[in-house]
BAKEMAR-339936 format. One line per field, with one value per residue (C-alpha): z, y, x; residue number from 1; chain. Coordinates in pm, 1 decimal, m for minus. Layout:
up: c(Z, ...)
north: c(Y, ...)
east: c(X, ...)
nr: c(NUM, ...)
kette: c(A, ...)
This chain:
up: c(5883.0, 5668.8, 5344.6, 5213.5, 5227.8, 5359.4, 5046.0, 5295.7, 5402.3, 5061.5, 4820.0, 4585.9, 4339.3, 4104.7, 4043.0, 3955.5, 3725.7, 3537.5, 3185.3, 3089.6, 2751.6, 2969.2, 3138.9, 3225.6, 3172.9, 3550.7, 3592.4, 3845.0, 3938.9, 4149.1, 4053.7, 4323.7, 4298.6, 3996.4, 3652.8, 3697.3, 3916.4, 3643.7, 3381.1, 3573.9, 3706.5, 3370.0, 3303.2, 3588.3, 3529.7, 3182.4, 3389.1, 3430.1, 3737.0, 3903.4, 4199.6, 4309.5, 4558.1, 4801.1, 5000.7, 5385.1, 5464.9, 5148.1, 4841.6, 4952.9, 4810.2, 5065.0, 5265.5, 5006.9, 5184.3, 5338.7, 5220.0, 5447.9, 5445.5, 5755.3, 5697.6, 5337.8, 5122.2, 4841.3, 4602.1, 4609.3, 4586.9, 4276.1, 4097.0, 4282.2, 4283.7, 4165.6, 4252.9, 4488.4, 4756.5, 4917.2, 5130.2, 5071.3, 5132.5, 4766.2, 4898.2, 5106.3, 4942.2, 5078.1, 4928.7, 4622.4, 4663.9, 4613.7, 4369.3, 4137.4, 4249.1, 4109.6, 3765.1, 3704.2, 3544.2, 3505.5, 3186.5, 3275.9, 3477.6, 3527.7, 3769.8, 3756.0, 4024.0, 3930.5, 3589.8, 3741.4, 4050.4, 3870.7, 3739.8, 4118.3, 4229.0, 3981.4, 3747.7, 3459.3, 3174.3, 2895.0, 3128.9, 3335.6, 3313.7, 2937.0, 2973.2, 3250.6, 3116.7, 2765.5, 2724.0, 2995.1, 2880.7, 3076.5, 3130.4, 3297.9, 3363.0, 3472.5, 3460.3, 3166.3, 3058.0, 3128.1, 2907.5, 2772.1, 2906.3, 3162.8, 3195.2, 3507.4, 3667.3, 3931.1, 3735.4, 3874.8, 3694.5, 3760.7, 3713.4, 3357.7, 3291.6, 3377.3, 3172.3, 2871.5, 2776.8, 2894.0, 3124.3, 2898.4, 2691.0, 2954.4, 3156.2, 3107.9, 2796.4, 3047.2, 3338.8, 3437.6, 3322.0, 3510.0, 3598.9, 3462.6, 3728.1, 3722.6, 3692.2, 3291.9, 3177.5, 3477.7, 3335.7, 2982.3, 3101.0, 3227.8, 2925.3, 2731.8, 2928.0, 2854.0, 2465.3, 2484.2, 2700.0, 2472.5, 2143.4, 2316.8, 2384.6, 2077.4, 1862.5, 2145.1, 2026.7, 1659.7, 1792.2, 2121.6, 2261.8, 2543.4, 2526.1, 2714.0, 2729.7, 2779.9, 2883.7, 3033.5, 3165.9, 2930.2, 2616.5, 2695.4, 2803.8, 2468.5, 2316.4, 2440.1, 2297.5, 1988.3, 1827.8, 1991.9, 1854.9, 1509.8, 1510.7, 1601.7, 1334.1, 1076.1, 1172.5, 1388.2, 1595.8, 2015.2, 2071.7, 2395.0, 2635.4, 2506.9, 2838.2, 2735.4, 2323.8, 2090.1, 1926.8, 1568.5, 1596.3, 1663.1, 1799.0, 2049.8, 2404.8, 2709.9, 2657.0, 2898.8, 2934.8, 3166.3, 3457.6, 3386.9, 3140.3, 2838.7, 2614.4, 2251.0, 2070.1, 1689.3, 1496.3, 1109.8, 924.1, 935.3, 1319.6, 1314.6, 1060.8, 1305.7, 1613.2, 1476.1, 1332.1, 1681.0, 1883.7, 1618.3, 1409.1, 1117.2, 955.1, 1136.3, 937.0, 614.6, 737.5, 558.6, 865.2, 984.2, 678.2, 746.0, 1019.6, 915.0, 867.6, 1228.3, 1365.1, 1244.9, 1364.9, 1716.4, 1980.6, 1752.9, 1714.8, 2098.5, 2187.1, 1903.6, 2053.4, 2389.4, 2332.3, 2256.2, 2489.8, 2748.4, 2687.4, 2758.0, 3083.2, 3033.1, 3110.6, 2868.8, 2595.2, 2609.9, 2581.5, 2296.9, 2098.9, 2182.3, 2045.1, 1696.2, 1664.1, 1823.0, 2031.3, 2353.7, 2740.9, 3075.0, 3277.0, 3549.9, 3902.7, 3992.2, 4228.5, 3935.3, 3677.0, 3916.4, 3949.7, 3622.8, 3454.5, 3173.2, 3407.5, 3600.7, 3247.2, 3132.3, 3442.6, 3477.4, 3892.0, 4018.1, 4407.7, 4600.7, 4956.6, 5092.4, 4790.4, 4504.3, 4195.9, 3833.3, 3622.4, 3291.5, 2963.8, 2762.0, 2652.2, 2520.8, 2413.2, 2507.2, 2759.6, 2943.8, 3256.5, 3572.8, 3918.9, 4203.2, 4411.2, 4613.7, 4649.0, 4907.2, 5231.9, 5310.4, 5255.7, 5264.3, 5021.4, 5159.2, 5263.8, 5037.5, 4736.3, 4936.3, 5014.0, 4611.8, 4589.5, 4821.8, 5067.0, 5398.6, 5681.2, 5932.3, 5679.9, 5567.7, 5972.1, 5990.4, 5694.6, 5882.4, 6213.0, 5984.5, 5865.0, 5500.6, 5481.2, 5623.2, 5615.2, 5787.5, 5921.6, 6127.0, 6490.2, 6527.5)
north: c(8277.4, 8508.8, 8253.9, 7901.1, 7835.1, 8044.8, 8005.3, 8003.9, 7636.3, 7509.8, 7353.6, 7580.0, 7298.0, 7280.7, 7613.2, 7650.1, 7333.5, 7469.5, 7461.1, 7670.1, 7904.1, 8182.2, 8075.8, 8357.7, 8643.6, 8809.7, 9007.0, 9236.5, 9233.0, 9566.9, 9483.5, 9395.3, 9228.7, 9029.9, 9165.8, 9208.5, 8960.9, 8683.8, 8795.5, 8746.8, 8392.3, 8310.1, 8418.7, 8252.2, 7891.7, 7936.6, 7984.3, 8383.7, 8477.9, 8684.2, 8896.2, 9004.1, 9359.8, 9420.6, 9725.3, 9624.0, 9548.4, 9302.8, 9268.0, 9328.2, 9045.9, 8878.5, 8943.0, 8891.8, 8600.5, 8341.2, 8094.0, 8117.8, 7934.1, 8112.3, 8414.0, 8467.4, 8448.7, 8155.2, 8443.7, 8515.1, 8218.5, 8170.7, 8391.5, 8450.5, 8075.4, 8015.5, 8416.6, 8505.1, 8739.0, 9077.1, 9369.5, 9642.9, 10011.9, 10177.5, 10529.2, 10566.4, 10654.2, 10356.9, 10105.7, 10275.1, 10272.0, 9879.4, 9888.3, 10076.9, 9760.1, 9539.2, 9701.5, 9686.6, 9310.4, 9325.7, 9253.0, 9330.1, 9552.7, 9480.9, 9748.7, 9870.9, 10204.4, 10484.7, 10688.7, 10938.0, 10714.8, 10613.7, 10978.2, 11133.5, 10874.3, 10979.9, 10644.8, 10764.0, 10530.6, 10784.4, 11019.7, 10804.6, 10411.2, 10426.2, 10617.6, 10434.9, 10066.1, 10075.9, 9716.3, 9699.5, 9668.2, 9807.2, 9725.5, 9935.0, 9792.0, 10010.1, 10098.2, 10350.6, 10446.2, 10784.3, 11002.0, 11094.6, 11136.0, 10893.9, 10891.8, 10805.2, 10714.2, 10393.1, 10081.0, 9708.2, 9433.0, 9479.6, 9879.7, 9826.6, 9507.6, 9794.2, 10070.2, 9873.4, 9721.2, 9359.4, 9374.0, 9525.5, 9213.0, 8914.4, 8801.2, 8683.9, 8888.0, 9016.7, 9020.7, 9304.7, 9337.0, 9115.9, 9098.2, 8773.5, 8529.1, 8556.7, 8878.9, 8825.8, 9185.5, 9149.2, 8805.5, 8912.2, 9214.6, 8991.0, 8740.8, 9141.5, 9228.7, 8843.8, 8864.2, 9246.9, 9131.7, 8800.3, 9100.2, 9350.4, 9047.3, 8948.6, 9293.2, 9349.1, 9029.6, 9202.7, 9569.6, 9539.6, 9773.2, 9771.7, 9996.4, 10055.4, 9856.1, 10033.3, 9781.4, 9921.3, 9738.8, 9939.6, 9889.1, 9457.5, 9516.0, 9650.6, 9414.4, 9174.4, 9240.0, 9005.1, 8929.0, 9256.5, 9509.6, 9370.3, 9325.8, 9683.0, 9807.8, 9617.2, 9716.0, 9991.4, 9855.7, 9856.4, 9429.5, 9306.7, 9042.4, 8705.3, 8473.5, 8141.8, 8201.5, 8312.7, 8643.2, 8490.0, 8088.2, 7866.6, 7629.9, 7736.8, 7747.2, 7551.4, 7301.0, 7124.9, 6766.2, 6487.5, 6566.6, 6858.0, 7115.5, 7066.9, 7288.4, 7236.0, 7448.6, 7374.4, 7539.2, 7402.4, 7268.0, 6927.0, 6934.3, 7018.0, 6706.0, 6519.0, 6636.7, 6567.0, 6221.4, 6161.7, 6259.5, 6078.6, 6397.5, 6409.4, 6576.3, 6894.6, 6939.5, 6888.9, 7185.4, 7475.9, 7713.6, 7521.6, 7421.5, 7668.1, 7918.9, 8227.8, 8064.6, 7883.5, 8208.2, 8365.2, 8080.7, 8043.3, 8000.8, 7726.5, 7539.9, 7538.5, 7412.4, 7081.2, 7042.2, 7062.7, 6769.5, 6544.9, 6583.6, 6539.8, 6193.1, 6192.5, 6206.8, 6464.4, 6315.2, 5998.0, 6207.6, 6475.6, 6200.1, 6022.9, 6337.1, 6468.9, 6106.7, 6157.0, 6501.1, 6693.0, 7001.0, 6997.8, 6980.4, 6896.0, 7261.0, 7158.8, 7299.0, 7426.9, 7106.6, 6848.9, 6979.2, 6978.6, 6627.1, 6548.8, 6280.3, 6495.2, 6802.7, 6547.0, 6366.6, 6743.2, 6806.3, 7119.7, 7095.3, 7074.8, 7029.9, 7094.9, 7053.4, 7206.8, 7435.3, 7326.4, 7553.3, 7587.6, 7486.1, 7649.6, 7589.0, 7649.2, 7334.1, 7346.1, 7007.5, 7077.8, 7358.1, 7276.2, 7508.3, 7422.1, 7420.2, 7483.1, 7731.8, 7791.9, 8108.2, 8312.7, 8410.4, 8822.4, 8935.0, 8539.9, 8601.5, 8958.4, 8890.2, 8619.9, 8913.0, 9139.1, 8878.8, 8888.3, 9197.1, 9269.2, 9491.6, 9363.3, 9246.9, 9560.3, 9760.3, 9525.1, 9493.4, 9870.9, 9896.3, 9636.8, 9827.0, 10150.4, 9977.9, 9990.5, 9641.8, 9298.6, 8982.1, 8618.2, 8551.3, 8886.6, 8945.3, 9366.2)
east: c(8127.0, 7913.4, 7899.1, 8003.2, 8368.2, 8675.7, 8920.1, 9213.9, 9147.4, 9055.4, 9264.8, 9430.0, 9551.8, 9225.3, 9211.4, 9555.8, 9515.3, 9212.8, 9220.2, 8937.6, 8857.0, 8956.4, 9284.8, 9486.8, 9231.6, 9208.0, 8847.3, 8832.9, 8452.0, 8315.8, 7979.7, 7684.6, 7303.7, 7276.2, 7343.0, 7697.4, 7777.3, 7582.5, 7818.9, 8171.9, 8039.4, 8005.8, 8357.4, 8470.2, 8317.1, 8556.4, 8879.8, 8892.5, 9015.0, 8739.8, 8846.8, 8507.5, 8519.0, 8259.0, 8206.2, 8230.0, 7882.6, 7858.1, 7672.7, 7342.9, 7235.5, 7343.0, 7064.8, 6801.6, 6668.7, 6517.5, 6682.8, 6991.2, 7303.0, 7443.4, 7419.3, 7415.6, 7141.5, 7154.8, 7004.6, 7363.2, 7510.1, 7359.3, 7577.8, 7910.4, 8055.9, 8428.3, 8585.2, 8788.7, 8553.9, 8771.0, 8606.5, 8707.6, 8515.3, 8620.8, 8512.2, 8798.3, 9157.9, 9268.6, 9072.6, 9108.5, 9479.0, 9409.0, 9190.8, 9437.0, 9717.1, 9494.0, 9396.2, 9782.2, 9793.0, 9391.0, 9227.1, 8837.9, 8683.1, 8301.2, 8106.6, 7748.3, 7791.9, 7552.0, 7709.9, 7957.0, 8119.3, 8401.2, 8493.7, 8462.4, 8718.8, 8950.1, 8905.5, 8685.4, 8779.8, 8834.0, 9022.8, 9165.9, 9161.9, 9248.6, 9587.8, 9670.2, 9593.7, 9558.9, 9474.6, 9225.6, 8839.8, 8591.2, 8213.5, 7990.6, 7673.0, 7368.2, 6997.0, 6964.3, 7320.2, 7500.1, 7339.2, 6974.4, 6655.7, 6672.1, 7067.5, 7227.1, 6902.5, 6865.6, 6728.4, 6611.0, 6519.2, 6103.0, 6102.4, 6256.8, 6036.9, 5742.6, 5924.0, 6014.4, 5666.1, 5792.5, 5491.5, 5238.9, 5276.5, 5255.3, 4949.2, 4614.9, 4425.3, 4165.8, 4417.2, 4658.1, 5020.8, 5236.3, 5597.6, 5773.9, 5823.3, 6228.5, 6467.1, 6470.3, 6617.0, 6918.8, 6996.0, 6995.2, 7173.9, 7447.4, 7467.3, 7500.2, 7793.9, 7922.8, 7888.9, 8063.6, 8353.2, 8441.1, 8378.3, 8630.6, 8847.6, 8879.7, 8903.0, 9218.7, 9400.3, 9406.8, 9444.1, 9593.3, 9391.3, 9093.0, 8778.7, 8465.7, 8159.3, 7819.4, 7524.9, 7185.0, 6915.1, 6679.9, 6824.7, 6826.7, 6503.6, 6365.6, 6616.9, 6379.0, 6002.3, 6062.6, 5838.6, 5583.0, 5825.0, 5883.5, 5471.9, 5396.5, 5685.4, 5491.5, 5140.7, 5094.7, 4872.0, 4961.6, 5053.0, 4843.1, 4842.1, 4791.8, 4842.5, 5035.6, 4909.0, 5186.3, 5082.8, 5249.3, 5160.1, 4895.2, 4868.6, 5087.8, 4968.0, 4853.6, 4575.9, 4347.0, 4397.4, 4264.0, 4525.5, 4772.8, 4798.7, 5027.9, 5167.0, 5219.0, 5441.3, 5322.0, 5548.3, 5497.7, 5189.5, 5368.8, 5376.7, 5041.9, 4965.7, 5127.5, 4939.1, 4603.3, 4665.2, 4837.8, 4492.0, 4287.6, 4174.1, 4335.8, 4054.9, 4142.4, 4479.9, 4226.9, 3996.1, 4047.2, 4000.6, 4351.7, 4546.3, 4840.5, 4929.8, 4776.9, 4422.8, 4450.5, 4535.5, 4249.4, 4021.9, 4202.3, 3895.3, 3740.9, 4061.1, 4162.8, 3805.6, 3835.3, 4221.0, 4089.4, 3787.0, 4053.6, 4283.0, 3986.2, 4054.0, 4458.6, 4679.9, 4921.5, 5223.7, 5235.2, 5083.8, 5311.9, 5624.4, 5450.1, 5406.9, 5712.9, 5883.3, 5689.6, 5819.5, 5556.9, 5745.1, 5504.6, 5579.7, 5425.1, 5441.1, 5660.5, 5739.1, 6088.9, 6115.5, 6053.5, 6305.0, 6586.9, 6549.3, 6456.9, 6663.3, 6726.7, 6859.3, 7102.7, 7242.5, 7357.3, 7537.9, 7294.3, 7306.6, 7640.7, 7742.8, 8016.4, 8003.3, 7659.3, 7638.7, 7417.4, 7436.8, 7307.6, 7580.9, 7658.2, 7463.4, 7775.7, 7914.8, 8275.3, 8441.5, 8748.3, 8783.2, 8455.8, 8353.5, 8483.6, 8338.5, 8621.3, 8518.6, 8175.2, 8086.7, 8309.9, 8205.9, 8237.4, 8573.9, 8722.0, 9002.3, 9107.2, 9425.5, 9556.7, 9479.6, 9630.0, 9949.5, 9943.8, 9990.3, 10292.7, 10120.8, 10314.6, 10106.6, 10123.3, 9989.7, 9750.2, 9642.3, 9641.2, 9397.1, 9181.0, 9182.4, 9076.8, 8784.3, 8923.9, 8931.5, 8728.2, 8775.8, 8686.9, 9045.3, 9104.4, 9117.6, 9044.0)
nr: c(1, 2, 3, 4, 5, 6, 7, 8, 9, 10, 11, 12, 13, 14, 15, 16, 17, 18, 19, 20, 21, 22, 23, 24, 25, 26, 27, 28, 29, 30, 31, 32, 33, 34, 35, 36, 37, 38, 39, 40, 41, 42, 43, 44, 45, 46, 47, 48, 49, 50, 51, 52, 53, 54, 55, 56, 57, 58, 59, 60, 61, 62, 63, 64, 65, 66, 67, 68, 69, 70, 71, 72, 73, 74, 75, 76, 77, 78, 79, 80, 81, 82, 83, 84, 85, 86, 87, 88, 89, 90, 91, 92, 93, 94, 95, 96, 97, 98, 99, 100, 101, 102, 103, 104, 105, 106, 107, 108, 109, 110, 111, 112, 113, 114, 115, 116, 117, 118, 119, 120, 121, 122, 123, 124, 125, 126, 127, 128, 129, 130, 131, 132, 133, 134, 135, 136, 137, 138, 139, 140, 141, 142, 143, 144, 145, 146, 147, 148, 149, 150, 151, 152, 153, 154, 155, 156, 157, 158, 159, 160, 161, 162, 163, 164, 165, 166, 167, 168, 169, 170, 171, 172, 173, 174, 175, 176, 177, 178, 179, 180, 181, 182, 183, 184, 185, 186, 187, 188, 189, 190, 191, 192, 193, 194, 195, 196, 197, 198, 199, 200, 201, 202, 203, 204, 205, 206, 207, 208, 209, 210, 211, 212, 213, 214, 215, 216, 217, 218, 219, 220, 221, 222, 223, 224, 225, 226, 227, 228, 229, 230, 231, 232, 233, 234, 235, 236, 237, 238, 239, 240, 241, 242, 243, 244, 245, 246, 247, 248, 249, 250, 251, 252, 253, 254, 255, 256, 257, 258, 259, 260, 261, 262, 263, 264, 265, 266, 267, 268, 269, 270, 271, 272, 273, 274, 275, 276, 277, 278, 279, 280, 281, 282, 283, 284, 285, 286, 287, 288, 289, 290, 291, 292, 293, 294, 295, 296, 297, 298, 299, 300, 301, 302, 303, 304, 305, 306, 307, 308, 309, 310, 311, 312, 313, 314, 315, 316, 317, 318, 319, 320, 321, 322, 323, 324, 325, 326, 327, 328, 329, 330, 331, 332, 333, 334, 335, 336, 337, 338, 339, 340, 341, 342, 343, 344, 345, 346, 347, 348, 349, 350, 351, 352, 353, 354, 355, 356, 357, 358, 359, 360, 361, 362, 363, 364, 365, 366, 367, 368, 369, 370, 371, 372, 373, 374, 375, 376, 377, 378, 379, 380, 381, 382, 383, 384, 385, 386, 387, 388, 389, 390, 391, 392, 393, 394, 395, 396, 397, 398, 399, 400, 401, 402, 403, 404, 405, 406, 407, 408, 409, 410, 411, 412, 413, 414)
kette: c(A, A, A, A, A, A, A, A, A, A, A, A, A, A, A, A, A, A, A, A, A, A, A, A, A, A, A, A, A, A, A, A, A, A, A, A, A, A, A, A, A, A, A, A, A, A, A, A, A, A, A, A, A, A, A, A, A, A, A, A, A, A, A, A, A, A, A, A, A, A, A, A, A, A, A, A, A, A, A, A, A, A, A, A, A, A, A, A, A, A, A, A, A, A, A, A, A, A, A, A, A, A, A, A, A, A, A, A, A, A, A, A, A, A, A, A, A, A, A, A, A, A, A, A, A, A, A, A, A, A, A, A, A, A, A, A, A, A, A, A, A, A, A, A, A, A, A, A, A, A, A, A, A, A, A, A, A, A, A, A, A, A, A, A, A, A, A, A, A, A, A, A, A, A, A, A, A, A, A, A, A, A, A, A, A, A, A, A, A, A, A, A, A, A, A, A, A, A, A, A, A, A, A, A, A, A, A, A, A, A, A, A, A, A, A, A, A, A, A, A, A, A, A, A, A, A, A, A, A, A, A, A, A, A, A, A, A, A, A, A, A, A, A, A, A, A, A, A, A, A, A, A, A, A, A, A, A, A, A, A, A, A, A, A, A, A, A, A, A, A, A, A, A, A, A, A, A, A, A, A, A, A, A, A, A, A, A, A, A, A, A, A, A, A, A, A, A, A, A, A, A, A, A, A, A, A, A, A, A, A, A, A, A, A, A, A, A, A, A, A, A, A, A, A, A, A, A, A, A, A, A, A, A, A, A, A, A, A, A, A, A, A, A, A, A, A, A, A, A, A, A, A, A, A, A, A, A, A, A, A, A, A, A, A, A, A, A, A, A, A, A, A, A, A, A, A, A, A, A, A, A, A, A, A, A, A, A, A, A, A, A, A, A, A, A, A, A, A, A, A, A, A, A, A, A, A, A, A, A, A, A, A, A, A)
């Protein structure tokens, strides 16, 4: 075994029972690493069926480890539960001989190759996929985009974090720029590709025709420098680091306190009334260097050190709770560890488990067609030759196809 589950010894029956938002609506995934791959487990945990193609040697995030379950990284686990998992090597005739077989009923196609691929296997959407399958909507995900300056280029999640200023703006004031602790511009990448497949999805129930997506890590990237962008538009001047401080609000930071650090997130003068009265100062919402946001942001440093005299006096923990309860936004800064055992996590089903997998569940909460969780992630190639049963391709030349190296999967003897 090379991942969680082999689907062939599984029980079929839930996943033919599910009732999701996206029933009937078969994805045909042939993207790798995380972007992609984020995007179609998202349609999946809705009821899509996601047929997710891997190139022999496997996503290569399936060695992005430790941690290990076997042999496959939970990096990828993370984002490839509830598809069906094929190997197939796409370069060869062959493979793409399949590939075409399964665009036939398809209703997505998700890939992030390099620009170009596509069109030197004979599948270019405009030229080729469109004619072909009229209906079929296709999303290319990749680093810049085909075209421009830096068309066609390679792109990963910390390179355009660098490029697009995301790292310019976060770190300490006097410390260096600094990558955001998670892959921020793949995952937004992903939820991109999400919101333009459900938008093609439903302009083609009025039309009846598909078209072609175009997401690029760079463009979600500088999709994301709110409120930096908008700042620079209206001032012209170059927005800098500000560690935890917002560059528009204060007070909203981390704050010293007796144990651990909290963070308020004061959003309104009435929060701030609130705050104050709460740590015994209600004289400070009376000041006039603090009476609305503009004046405490140009009075910051004095206003952090009165804040942080009081809370000198106050565990973290209980005061956060108590301000929080009086309507106070604020927050302990937890470890990974502590929210996924948090009380709060576990009452909104945000862990879910099957077996010896342990995933992140969705955030989308539908009250009637709610996601589902049937499937763990497949191990390499674990569904190859039930797809390929699917499709009619008779078993000699499906075992032929294996023997070529075309094809791989957990249940073969070559």
């Amino acid at each position: 075994m090379t991942g969680f589950v082999n689907h062939a010894t599984q029980d079929k029956q839930a996943a033919q029972t599910t009732q999701g938002a996206l029933q009937g609506v078969k994805v045909i995934d042939l993207s790798r690493v995380l972007g992609g791959p984020y995007c179609t487990q998202a349609l999946a945990d809705h009821g899509a069926h996601v047929i997710k193609l891997e190139p022999p040697d496997g996503d290569e995030t399936r060695g992005w480890g430790p941690p290990f379950y076997g042999d496959t990284a939970w990096y990828f686990a993370g984002v490839n539960r509830n598809k069906q998992g094929i190997a197939v090597d796409l370069s060869r005739d062959e493979g793409r001989a399949i590939l075409w077989r399964l665009l036939e009923d398809a209703d997505v196609l998700v890939e992030n190759f390099k620009p170009g691929t596509l069109a030197r296997w004979g599948m270019d959407y405009e030229r080729d996929l469109c004619e072909r399958f009229p209906k079929l909507i296709h999303c290319a995900v990749s680093g810049f985009g085909p075209d421009g300056p830096l068309g066609g280029l390679p792109g990963y999640d910390a390179a355009i974090q660098a490029m697009t200023g995301l790292m310019s703006v976060n770190g300490e004031r006097d410390g260096p720029a600094t990558r955001v602790g998670l892959p921020v511009v793949d995952m937004v990448t992903g939820l991109n590709a999400l919101a333009g497949i459900l938008l093609a999805l439903a302009e083609r129930a009025k039309s009846g025709r598909g078209q072609s997506i175009d997401i690029a890590l760079y463009d979600c990237g500088v999709s994301l420098l709110h409120p930096h962008l908008p700042n620079y538009f209206g001032s012209g001047r170059t927005p800098q680091r500000s560690g935890n401080a917002h560059p528009n609000i204060t007070p909203y930071d981390s704050y010293r306190t007796a144990s651990a650090p909290i963070f308020l997130a004061v959003g309104n003068d009435r929060q701030f009334a609130k705050l104050c009265a709460h740590l015994g100062a209600p004289e400070l919402a009376d000041d006039p260097r603090y009476a609305d946001n503009r004046s405490r942001c140009a009075h910051r440093e004095p206003l952090k050190a009165a804040l942080e005299s009081l809370l000198a006096t106050h565990d973290c923990e209980p005061l956060a709770q108590a301000l929080i309860n009086s309507g106070v936004p604020c927050g302990p800064v937890q470890s990974v560890d502590v929210v996924a055992r948090h009380p709060h996590t576990v009452h909104r089903g945000m862990v879910i488990e099957m077996g010896e997998y342990r995933g992140t569940a969705s955030p989308i909460k539908l009250s009637r067609t709610p996601a589902t969780y049937r499937n763990a992630p497949p191990s390499l190639g674990a569904d190859t030759r039930d797809v390929l049963d699917a499709l009619g391709i008779d078993a000699a030349t499906q075992q032929r196809l294996f023997e070529a190296g075309v094809l791989k999967g957990d249940m073969v003897d070559s």
